[in-house]
C-alpha positions as CSV (number, residue, x, y, z in Angstrom):
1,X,72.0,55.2,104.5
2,X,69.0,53.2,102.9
3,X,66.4,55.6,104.0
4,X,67.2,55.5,107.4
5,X,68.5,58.9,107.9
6,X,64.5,60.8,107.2
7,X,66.9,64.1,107.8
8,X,68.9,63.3,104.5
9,X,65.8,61.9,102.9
10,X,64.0,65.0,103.6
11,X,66.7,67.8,102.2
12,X,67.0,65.3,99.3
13,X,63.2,65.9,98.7
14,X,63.5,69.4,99.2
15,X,66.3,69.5,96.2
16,X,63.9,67.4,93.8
17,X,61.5,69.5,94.1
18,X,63.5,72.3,93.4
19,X,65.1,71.4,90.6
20,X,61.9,70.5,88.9
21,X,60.3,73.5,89.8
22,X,63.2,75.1,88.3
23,X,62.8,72.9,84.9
24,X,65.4,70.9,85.3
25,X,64.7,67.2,83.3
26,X,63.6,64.1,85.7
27,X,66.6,62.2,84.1
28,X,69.4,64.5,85.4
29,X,68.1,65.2,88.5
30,X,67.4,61.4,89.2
31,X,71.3,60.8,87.8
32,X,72.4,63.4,90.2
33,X,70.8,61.8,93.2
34,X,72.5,58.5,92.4
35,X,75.6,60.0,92.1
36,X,75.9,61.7,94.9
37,X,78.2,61.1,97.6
38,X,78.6,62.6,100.9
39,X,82.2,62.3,102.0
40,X,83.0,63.7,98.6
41,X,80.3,66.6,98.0
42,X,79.1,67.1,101.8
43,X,82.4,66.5,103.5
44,X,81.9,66.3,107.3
45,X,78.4,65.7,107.3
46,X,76.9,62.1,108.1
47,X,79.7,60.8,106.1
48,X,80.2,57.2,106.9
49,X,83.9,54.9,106.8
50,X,84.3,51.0,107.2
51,X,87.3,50.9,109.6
52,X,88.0,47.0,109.8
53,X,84.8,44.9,111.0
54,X,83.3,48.3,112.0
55,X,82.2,51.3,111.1
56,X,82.7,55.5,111.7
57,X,80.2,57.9,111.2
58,X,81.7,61.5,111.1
59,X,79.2,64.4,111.6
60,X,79.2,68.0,113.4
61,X,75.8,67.6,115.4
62,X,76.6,70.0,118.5
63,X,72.9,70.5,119.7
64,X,70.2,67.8,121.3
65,X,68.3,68.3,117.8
66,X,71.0,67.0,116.4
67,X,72.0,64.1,118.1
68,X,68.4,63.1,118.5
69,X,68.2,63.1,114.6
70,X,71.5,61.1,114.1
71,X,69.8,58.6,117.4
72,X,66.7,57.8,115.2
73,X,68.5,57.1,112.3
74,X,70.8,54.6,114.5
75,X,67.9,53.1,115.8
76,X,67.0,51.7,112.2
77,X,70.4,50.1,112.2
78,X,69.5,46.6,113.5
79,X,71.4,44.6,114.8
80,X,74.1,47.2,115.6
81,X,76.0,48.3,118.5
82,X,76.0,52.1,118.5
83,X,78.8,54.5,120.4
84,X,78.4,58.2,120.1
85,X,81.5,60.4,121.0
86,X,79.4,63.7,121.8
87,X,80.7,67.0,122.9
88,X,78.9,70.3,123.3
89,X,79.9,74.0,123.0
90,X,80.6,75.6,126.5
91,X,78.9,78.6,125.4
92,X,75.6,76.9,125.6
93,X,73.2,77.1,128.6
94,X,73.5,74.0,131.1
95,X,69.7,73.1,130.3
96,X,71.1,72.7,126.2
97,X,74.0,70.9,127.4
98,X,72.0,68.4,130.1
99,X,69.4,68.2,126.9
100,X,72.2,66.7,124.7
101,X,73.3,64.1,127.0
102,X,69.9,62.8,127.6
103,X,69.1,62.6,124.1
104,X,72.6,60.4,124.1
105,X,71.3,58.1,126.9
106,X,68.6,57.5,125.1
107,X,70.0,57.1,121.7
108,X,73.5,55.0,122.2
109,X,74.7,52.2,124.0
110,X,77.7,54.0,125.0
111,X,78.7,57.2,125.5
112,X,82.2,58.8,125.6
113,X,82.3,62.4,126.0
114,X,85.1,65.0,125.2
115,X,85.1,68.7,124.7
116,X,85.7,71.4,122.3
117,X,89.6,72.6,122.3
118,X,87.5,76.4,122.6
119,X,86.1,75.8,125.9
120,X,84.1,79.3,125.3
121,X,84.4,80.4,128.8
122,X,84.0,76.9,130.5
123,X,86.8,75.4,132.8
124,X,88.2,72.4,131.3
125,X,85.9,69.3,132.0
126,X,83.0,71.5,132.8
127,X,80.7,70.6,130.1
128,X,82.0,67.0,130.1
129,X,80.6,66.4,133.7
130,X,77.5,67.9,133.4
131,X,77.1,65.7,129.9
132,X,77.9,62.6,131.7
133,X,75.7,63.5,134.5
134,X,72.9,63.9,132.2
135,X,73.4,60.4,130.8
136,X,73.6,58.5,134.0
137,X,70.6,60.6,135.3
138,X,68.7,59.9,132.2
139,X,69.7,56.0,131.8
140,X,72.0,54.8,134.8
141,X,72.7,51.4,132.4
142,X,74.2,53.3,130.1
143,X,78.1,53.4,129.8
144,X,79.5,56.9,130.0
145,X,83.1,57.8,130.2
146,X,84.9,61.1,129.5
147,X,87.9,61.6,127.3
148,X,88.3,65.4,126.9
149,X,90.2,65.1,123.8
150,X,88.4,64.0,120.6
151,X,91.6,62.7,118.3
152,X,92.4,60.9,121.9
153,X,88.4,59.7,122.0
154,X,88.2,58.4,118.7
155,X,91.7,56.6,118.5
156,X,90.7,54.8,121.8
157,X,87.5,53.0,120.1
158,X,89.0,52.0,116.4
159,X,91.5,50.2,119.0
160,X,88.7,48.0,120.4
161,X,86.7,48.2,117.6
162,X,84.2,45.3,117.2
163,X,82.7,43.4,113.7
164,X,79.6,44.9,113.1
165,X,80.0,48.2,116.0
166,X,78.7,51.9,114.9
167,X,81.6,54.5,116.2
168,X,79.9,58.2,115.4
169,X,82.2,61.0,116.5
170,X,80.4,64.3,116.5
171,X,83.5,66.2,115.5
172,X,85.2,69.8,116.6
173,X,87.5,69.5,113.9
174,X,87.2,67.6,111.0
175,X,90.5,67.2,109.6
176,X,92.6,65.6,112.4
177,X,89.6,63.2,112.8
178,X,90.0,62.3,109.2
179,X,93.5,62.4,109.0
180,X,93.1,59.6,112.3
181,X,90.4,57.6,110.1
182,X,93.4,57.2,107.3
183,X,95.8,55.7,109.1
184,X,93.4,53.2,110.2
185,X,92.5,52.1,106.5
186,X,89.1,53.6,106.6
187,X,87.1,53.6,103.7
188,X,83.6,55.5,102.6
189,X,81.0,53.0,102.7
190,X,78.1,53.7,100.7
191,X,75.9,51.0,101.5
192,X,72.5,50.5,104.0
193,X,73.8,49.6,107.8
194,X,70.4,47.9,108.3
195,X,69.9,44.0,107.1
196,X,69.7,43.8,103.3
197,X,72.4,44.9,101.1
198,X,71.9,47.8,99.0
199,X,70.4,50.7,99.6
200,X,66.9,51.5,98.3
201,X,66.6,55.1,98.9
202,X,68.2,56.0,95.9
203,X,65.8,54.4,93.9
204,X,62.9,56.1,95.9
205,X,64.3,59.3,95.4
206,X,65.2,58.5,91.5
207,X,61.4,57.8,91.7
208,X,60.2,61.3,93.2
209,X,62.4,63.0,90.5
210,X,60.7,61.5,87.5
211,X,57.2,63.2,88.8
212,X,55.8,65.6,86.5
213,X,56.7,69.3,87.1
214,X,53.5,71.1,87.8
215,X,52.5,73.9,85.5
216,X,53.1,77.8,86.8
């Protein structure tokens, strides 16, 4: 994601540090960071597909902390117009859920909301309404519109998808929604969503690996 993701930036740190602690060479673990790649090793997880002119992010964010995280790493995107297809377990408490879709208003330009098929103990559309209510509460300019099923949700925007548009689907189940991404030609992109063309973090992080292991 070029840096923009500080989330990914920071477990990535985390690792480094690790493995140097742990005495592994600066070399490998610098190679390892550059080879990484998240639809492949971290399936499901801020993975990111170009899908004609635009773009899917697939992640499984179900809590405000984690959309907000996913909203500041979308802000860095310039340029870019950002829908998040959100959905929130019905077996959390109606302040979580109202949380979540404020952090939505905030964060995308649209909003389409569905629901888990497990509605947990919620009536079907429950949790959808109070989401939507929370985003036209917390920003009344901001497009919200409810399509309970997620397959249904997703296949509605890569129909109308414009050159250039962010489409991130926080997902129930990742397999249909891949499966979906497929017919559509989607393929892993691997490149910064910001202006420039290729990503720098790697190289910062290549760059943290090849500090000195302090001595025990």
């Amino acid at each position: 994601m070029g840096g923009t993701a500080d989330f990914q930036v920071a477990n990535a740190m985390a690792a480094i540090a690790a493995a140097r602690a742990y005495g592994l060479p600066a070399e490998e673990v610098g190679a390892s960071i550059a080879r990484f790649r998240s639809d492949e090793e971290n399936p499901g997880r801020a993975n990111l597909y170009r899908v004609g002119g635009g773009y899917v992010m697939v992640d499984y964010g179900h809590n405000p902390d984690a959309f907000d995280a996913v909203c500041r790493m979308a802000a860095r995107w310039e340029g870019r117009r950002v829908t998040g297809i959100i959905g929130v377990p019905g077996d959390r408490d109606d302040s979580v859920v109202e949380a979540a879709g404020r952090v939505a208003a905030r964060g995308f330009h649209r909003v389409i909301i569905k629901e888990d098929r497990d509605l947990r103990g919620r009536a079907p559309g429950e949790v959808a309404r109070l989401l939507c209510a929370a985003v036209n509460d917390e920003w009344p300019g901001t497009e919200c519109r409810v399509v309970l099923d997620e397959i249904e949700a997703l296949r509605s925007e890569l129909a109308g998808i414009e050159d250039g548009q962010v489409v991130i689907i926080f997902y129930d189940e990742l397999g249909p929604v891949l499966g979906l991404l497929e017919e559509h030609g989607a393929a892993p992109r691997r490149r910064r969503l910001g202006r420039g063309a290729e990503a720098e973090s790697h190289e910062g992080l290549k760059r943290a690996a090849s500090i000195t292991r302090p001595s025990a």
